[in-house]
Backbone as a chain_set.jsonl record, in Angstrom:
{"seq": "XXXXXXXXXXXXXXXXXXXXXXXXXXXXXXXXXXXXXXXXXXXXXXXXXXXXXXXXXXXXXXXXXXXXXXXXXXXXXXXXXXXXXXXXXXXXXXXXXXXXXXXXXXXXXXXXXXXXXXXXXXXXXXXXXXXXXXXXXXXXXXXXXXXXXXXXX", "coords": {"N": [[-58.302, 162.632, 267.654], [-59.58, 160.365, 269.371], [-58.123, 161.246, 272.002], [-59.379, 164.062, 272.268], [-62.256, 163.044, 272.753], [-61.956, 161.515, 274.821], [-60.794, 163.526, 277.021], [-63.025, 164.372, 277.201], [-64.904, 163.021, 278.284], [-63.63, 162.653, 280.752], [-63.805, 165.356, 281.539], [-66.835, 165.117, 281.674], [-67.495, 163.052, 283.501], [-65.81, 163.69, 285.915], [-67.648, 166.004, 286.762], [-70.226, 164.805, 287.191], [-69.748, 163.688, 289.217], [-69.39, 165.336, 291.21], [-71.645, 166.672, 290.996], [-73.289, 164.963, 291.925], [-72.788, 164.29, 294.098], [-73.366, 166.995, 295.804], [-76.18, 167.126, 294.397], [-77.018, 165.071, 296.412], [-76.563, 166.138, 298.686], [-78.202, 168.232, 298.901], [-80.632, 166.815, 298.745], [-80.843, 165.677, 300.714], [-82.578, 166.651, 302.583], [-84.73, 165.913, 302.147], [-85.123, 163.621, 303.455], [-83.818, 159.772, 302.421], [-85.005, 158.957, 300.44], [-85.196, 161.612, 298.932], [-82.281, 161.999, 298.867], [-81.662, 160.08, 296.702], [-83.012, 160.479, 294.587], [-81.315, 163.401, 294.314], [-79.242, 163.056, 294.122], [-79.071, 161.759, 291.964], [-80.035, 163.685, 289.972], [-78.36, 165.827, 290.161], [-76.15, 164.291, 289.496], [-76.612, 164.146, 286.573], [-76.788, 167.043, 285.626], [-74.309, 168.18, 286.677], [-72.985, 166.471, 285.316], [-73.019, 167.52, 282.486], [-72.198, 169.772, 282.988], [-69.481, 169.304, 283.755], [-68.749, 168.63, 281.164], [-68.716, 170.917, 279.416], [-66.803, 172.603, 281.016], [-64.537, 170.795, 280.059], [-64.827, 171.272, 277.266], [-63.744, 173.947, 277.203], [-61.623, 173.916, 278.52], [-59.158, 171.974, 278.029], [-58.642, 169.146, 279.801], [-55.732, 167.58, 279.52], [-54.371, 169.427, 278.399], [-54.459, 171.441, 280.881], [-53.608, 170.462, 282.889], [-50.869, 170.121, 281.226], [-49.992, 172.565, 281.155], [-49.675, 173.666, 284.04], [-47.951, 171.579, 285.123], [-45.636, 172.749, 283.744], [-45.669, 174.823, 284.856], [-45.466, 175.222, 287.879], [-43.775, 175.843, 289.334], [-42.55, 177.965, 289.301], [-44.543, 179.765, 290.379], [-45.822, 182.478, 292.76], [-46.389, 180.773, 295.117], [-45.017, 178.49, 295.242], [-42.925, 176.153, 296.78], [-39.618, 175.304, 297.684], [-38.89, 172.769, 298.457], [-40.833, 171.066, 298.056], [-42.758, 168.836, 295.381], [-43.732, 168.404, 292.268], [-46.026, 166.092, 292.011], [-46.351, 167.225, 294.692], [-48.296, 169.564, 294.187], [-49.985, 168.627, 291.933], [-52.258, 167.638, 292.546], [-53.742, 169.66, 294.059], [-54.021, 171.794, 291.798], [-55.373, 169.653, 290.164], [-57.471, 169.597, 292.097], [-58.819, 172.566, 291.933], [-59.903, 172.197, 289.122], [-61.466, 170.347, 289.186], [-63.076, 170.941, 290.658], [-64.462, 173.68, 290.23], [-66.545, 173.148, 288.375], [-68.99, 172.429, 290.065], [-68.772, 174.703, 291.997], [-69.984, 177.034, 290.229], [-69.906, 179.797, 289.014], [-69.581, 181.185, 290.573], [-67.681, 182.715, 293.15], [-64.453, 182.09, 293.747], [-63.485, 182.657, 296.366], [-65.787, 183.052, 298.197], [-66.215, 180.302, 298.016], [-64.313, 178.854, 299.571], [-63.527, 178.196, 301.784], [-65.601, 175.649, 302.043], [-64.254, 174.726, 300.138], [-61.591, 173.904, 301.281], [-62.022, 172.436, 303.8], [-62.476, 170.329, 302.144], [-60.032, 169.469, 301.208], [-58.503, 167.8, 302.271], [-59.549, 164.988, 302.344], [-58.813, 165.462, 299.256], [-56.271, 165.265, 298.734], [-54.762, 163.245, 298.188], [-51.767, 161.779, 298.119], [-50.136, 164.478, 298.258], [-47.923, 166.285, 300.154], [-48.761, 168.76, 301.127], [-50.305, 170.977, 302.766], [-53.68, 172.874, 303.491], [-53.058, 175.579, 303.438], [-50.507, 175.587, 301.973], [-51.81, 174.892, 299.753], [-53.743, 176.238, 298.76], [-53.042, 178.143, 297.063], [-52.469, 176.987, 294.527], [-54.656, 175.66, 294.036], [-56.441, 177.508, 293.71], [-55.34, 178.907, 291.567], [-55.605, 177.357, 289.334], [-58.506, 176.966, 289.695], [-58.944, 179.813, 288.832], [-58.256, 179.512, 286.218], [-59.242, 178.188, 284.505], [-62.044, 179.682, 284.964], [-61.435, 182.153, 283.847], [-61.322, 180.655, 281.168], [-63.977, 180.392, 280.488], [-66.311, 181.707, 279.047], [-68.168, 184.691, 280.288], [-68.069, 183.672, 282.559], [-66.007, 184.741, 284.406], [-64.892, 186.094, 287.842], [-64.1, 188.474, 288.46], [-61.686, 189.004, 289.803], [-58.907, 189.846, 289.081], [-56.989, 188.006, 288.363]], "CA": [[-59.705, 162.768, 268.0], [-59.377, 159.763, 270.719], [-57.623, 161.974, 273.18], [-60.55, 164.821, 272.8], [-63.169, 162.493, 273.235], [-60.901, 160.845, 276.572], [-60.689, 164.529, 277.975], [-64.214, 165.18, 277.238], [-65.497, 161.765, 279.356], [-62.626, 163.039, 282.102], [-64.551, 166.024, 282.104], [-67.929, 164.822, 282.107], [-67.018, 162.443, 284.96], [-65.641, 164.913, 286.772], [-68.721, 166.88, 287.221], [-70.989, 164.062, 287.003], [-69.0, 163.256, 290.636], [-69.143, 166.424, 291.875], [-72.87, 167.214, 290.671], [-73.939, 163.919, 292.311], [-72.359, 164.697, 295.598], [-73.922, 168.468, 295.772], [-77.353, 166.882, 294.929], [-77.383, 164.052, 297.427], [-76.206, 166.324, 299.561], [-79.472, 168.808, 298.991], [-81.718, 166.142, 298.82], [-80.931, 164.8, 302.261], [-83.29, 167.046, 303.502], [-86.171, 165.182, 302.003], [-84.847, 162.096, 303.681], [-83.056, 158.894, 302.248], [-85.585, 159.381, 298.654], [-84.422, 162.628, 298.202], [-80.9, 162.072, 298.937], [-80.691, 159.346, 296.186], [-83.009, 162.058, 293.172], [-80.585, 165.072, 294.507], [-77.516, 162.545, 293.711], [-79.182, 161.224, 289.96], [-80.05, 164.937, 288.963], [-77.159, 166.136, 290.259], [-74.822, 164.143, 288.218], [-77.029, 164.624, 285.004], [-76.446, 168.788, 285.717], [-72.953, 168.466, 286.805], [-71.836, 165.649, 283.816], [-73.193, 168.722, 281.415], [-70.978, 171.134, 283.359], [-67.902, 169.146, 283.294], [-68.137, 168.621, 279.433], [-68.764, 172.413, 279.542], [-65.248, 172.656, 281.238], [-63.514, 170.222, 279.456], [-64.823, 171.597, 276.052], [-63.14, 175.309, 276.886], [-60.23, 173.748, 278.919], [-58.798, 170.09, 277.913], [-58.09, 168.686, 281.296], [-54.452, 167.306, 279.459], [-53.158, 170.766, 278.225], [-54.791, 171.691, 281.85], [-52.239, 169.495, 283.282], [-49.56, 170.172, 281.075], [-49.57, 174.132, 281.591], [-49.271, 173.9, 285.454], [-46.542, 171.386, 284.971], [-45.144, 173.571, 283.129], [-45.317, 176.696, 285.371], [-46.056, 175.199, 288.882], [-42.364, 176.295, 290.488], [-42.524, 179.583, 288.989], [-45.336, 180.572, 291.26], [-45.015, 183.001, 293.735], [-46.801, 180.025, 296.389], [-44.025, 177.359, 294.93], [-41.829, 175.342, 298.071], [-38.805, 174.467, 296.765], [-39.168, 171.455, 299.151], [-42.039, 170.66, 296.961], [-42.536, 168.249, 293.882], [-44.971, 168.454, 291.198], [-46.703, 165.186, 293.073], [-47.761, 167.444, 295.604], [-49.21, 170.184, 293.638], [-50.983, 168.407, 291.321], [-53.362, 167.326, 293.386], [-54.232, 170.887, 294.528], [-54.375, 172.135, 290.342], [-56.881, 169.018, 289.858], [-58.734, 169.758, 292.992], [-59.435, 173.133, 291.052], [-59.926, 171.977, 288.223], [-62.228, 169.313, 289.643], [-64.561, 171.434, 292.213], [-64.799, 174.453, 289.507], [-68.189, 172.857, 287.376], [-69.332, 172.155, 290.931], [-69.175, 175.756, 292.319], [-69.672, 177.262, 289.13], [-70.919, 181.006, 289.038], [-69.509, 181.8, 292.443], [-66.248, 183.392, 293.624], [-63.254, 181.384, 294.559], [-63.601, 183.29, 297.915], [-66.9, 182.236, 298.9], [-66.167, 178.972, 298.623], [-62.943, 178.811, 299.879], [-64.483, 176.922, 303.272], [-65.39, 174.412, 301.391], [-62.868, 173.54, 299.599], [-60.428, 173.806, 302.714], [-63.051, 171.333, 304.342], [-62.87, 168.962, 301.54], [-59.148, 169.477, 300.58], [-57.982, 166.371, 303.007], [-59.957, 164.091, 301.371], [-58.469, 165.106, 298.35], [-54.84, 165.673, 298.104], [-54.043, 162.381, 297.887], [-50.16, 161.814, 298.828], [-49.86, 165.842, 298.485], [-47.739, 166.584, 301.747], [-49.377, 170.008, 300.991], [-51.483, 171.66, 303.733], [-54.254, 173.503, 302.432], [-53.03, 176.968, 303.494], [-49.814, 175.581, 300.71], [-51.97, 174.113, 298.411], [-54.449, 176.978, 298.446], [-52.768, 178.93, 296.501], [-52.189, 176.519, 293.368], [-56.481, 175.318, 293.857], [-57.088, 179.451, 293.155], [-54.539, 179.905, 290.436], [-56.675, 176.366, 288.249], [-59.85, 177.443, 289.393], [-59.055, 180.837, 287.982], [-57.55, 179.74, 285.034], [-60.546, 177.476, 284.192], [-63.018, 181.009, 284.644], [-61.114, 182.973, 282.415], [-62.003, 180.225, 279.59], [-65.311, 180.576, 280.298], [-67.089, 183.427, 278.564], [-68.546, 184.857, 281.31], [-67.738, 182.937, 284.111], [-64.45, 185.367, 285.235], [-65.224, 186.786, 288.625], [-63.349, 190.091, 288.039], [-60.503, 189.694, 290.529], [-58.024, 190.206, 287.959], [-56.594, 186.868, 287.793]], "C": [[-60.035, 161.964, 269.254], [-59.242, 160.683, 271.997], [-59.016, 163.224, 273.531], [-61.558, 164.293, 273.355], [-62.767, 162.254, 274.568], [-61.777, 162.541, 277.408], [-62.155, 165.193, 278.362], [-65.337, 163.745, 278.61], [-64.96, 161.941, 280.643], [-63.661, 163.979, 282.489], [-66.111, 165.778, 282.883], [-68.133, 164.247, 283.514], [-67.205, 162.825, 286.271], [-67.007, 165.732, 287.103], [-70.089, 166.345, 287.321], [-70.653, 163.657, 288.524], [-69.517, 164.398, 291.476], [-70.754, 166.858, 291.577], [-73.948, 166.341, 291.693], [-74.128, 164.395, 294.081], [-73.466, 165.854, 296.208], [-75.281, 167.888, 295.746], [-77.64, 165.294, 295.638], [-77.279, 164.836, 298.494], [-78.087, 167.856, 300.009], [-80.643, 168.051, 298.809], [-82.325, 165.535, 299.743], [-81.862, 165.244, 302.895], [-84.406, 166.595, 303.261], [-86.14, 163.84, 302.324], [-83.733, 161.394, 302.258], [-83.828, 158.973, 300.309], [-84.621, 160.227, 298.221], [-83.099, 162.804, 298.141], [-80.923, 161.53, 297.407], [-81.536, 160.74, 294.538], [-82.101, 162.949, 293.486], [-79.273, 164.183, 293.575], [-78.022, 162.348, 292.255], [-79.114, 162.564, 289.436], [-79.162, 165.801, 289.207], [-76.291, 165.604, 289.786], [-75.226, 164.035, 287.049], [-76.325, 165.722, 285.267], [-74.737, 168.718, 285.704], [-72.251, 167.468, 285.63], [-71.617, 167.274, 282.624], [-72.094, 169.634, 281.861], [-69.94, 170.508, 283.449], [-67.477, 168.904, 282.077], [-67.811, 169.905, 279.096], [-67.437, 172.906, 279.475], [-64.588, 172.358, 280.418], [-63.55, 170.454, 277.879], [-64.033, 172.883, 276.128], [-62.066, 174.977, 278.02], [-59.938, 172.262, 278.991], [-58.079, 169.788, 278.883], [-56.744, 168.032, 281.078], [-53.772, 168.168, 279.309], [-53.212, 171.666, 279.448], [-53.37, 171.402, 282.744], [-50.818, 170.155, 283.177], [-49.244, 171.8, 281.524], [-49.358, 174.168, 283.081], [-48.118, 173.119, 285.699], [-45.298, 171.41, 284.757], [-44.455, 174.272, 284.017], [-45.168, 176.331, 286.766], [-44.39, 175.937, 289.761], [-42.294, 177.581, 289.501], [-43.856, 180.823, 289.377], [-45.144, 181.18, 292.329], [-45.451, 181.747, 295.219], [-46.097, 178.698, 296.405], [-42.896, 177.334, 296.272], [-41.296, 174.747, 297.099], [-38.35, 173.272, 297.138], [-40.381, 170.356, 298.648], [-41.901, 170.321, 295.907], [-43.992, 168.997, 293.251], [-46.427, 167.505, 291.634], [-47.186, 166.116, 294.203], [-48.707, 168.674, 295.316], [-50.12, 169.709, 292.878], [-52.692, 168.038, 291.48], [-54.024, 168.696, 293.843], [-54.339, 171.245, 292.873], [-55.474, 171.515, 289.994], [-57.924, 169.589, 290.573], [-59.94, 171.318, 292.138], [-60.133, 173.015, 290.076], [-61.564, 171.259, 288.002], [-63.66, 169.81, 289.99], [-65.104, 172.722, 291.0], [-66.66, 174.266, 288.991], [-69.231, 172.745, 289.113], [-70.083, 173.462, 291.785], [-69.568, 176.752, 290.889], [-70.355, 178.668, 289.298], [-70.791, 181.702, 289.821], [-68.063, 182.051, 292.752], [-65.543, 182.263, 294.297], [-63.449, 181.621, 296.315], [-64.938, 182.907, 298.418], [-67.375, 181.168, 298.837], [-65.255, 178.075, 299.048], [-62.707, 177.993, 301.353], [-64.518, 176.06, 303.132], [-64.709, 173.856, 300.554], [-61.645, 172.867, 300.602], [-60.957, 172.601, 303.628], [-62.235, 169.88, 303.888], [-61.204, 168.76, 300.946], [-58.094, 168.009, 301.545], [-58.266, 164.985, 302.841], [-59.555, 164.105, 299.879], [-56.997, 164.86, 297.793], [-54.511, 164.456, 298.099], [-52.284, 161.999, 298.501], [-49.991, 163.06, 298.568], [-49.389, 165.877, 299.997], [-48.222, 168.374, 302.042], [-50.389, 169.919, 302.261], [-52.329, 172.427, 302.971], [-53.54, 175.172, 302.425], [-51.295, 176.753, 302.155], [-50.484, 175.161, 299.686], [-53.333, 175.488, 297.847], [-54.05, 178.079, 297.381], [-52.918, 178.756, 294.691], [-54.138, 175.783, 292.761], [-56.447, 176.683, 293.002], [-56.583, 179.631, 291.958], [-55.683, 178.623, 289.011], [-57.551, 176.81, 288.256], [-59.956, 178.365, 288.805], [-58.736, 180.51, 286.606], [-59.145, 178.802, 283.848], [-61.814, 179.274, 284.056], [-62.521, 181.784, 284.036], [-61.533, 182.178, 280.505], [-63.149, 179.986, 279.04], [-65.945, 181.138, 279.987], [-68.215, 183.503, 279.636], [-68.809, 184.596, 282.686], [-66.753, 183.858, 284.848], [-65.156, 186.637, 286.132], [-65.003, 188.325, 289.27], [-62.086, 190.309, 289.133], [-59.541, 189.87, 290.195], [-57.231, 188.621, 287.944], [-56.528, 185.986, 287.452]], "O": [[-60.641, 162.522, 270.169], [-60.122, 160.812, 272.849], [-59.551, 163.338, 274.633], [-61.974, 164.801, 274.396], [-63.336, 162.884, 275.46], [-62.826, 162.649, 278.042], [-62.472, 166.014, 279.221], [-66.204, 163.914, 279.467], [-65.568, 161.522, 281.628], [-64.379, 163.757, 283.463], [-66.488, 166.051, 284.023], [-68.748, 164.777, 284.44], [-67.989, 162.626, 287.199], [-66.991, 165.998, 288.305], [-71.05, 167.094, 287.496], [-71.66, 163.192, 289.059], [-70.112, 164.121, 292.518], [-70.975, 167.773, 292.371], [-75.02, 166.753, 292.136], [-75.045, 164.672, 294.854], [-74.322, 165.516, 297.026], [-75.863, 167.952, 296.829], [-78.518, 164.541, 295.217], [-77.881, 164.398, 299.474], [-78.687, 168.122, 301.05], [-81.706, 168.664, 298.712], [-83.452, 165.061, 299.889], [-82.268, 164.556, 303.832], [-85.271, 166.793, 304.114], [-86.826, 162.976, 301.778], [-83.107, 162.049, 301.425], [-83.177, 159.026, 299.266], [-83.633, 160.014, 297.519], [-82.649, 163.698, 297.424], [-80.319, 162.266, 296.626], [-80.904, 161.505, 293.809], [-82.021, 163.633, 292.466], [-78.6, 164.614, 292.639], [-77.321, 162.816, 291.357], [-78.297, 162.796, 288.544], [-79.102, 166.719, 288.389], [-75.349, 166.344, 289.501], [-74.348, 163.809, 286.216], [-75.107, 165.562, 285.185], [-74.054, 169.175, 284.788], [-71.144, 167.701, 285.144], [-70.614, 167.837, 282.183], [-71.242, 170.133, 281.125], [-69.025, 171.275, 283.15], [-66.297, 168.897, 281.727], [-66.744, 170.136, 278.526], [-66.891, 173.433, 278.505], [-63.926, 173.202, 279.814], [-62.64, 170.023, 277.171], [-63.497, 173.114, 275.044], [-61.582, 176.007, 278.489], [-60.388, 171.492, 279.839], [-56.892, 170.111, 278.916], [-56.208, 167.738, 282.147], [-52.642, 168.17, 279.797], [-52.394, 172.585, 279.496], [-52.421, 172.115, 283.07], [-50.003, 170.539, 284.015], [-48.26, 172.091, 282.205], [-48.552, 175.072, 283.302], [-47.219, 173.629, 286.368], [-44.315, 170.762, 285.117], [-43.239, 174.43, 284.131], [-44.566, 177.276, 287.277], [-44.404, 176.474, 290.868], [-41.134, 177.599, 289.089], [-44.095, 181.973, 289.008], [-44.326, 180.666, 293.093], [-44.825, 181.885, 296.27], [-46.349, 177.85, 297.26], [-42.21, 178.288, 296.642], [-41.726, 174.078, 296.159], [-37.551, 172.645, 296.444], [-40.608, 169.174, 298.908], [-41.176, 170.965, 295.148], [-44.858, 169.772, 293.658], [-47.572, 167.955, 291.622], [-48.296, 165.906, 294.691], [-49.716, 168.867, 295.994], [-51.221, 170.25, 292.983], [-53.743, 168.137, 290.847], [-55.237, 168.523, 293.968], [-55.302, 170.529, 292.598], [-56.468, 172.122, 289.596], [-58.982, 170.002, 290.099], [-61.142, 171.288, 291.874], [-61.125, 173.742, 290.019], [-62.442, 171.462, 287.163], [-64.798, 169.396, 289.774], [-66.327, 172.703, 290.865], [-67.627, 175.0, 289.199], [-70.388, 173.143, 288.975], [-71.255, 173.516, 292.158], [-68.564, 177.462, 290.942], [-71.488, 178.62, 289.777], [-71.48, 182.696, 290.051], [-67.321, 181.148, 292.364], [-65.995, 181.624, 295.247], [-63.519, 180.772, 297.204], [-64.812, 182.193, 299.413], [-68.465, 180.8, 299.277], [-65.303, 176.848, 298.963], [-61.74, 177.331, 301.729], [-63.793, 175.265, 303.729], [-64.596, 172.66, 300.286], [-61.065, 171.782, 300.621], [-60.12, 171.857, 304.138], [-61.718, 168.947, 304.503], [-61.094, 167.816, 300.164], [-57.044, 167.518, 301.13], [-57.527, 164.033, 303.089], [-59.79, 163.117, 299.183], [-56.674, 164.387, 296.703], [-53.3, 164.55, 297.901], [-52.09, 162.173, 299.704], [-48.771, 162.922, 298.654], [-50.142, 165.601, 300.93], [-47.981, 169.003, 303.073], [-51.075, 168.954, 302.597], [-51.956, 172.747, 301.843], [-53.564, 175.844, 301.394], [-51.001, 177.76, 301.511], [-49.874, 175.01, 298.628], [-53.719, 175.563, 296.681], [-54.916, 178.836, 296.943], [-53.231, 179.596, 293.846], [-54.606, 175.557, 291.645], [-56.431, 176.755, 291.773], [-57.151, 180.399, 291.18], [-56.302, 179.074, 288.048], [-57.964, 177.264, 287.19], [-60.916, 178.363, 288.034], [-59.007, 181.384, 285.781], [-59.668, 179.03, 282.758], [-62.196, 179.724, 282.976], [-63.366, 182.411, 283.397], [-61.808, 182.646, 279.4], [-63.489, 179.613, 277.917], [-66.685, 181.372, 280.942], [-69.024, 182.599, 279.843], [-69.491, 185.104, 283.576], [-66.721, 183.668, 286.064], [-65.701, 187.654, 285.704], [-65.53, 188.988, 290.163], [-61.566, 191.404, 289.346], [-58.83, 190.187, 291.148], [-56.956, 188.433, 286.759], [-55.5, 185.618, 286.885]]}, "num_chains": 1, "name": "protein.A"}
């Protein structure tokens, strides 16, 4: 029961980060006030949507299934560890509650933007790591009842 609770505070977190960001970042336009309400009610909204997540995908069996599979993708370098995908699987994983409702593809800008700030030691570029973001973020909207954007995968 520990570990659910864990994955469910990971989640929350997670989108409590990412909710914050998004409304500081729409609040800016009402000045230095509205930056800091966009960032508070933006990580209320987005905590809710990363429990959301992490209640219909446990960010450890998240994990373990791409660890699993990640070199049996067709976008797998066999010059490539697991260390530098993972970081591109989280980033999915991560930004999902964030964009939530909206096609991989139209926000595929911004993630590419923001994917240098995230990879961490990933020697991944985004145009290699893009592939393994798309395959989490999708795998996350298929466990969503009604979240799956219909591009078949």
């Amino acid at each position: 029961m520990k570990d659910v609770k864990k994955d469910h505070s990971i989640g929350a977190g997670t989108g409590a980060v990412g909710g914050a960001l998004a409304g500081a970042a729409v609040g800016a336009a009402a000045g230095p006030v509205g930056s800091l309400v966009g960032a508070a009610v933006g990580g209320v909204v987005g905590a809710k949507a990363g429990d959301s997540i992490a209640e219909a995908v446990n960010p450890t069996e998240y994990t373990e299934h791409w660890r699993n599979n990640y070199a049996s993708t067709p976008y797998y370098r066999a010059d490539a560890t697991w260390d530098d995908y993972e970081p591109a699987y989280r980033y999915g994983y991560d930004t999902y509650g964030q964009y939530r409702g909206k096609s991989f593809e139209s926000v595929e800008s911004d993630l590419e933007r923001g994917w240098d700030k995230t990879k961490a030691n990933s020697r991944l570029g985004w145009n290699e790591a893009k592939g393994a973001v798309r395959d989490g973020w999708h795998h996350i909207e298929r466990a969503l009842p009604g979240d799956f954007d219909g591009d078949g995968r």
